[in-house]
C-alpha positions as CSV (number, residue, x, y, z in Angstrom):
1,X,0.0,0.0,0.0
2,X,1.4,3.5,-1.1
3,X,2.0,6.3,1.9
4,X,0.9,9.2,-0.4
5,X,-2.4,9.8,1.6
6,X,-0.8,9.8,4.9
7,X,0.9,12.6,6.3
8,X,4.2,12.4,8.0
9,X,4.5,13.4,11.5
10,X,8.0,14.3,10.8
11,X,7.4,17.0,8.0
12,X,4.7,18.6,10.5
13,X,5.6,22.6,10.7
14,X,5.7,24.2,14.2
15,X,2.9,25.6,15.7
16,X,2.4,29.1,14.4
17,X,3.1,31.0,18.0
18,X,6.1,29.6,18.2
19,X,7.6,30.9,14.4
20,X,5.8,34.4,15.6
21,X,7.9,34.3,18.8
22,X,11.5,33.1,16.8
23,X,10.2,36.0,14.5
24,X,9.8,38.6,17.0
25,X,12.9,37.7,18.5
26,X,14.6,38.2,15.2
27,X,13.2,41.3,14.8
28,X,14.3,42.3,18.3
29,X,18.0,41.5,17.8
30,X,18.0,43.4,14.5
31,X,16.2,46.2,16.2
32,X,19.3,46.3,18.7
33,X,21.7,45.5,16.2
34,X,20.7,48.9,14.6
35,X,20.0,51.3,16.7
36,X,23.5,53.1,17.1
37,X,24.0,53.2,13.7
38,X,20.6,54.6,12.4
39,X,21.1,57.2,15.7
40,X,24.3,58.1,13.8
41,X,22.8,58.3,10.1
42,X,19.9,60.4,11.7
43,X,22.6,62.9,13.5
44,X,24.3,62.8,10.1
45,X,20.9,63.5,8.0
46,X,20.2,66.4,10.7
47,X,23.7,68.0,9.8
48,X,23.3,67.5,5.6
49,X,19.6,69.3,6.0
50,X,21.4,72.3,8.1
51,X,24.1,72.3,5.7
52,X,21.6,72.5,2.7
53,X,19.3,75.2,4.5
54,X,22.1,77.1,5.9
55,X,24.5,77.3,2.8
56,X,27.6,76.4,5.4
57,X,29.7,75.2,2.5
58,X,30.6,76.7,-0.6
59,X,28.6,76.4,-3.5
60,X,30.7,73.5,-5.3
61,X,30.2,71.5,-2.4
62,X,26.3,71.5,-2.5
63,X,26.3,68.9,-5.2
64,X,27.9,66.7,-2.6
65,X,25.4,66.7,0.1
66,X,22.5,65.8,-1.9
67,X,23.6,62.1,-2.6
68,X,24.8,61.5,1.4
69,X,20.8,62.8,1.8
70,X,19.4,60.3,-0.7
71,X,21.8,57.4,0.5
72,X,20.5,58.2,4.3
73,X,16.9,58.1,2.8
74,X,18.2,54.8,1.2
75,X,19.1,53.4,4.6
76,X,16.2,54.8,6.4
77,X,13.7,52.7,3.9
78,X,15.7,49.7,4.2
79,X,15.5,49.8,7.4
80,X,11.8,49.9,7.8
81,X,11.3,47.1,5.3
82,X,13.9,44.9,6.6
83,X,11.9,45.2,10.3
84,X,8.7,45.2,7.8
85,X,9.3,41.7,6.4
86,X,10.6,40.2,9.8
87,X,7.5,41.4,11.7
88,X,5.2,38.6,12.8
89,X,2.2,40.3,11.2
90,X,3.6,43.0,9.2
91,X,0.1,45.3,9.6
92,X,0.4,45.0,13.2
93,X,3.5,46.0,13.2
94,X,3.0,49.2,11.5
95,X,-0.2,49.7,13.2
96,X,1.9,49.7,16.4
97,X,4.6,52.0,15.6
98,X,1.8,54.3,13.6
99,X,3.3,54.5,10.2
């Protein structure tokens, strides 16, 4: 007789609070993992947008801060969909945080 009906207690999947819990934990770790440097990039974003307002450095130079801006907006968004896609329940997620 062929086994094809029969499932296999061996290829069962974990219950579904337990992969939300090894998820959340993931996300926590990465959470931590990034906080300094995102603090940084923010401090860093906060001087470019001072620098662009302000007109600290000569005109040559302007040309310069614009890509560090869109490579901080780069990292920003990565960020958010990195944590996005290792959220449990992604809409929960972003209802929590309130984006």
């Amino acid at each position: 007789m062929s086994d094809q009906g029969r499932e296999n207690p061996n290829d069962a999947q974990p219950p579904v609070d337990v992969v939300e819990r090894e998820r959340e934990e993931q996300l926590q770790r990465v959470r931590d993992w990034l906080k300094l440097p995102m603090a940084i990039l923010s401090l860093v974003w906060v001087a470019a947008v001072v620098v662009e307002m302000a007109e600290l450095v000569p005109a040559g130079w302007m040309p310069g801060v614009l890509p560090i801006d869109t490579a901080i907006w780069v990292f920003f968004l990565a960020e958010f969909l990195l944590e996005l896609a290792l959220a449990p329940v992604g809409q929960r997620t972003c209802a929590r945080t309130g984006t």
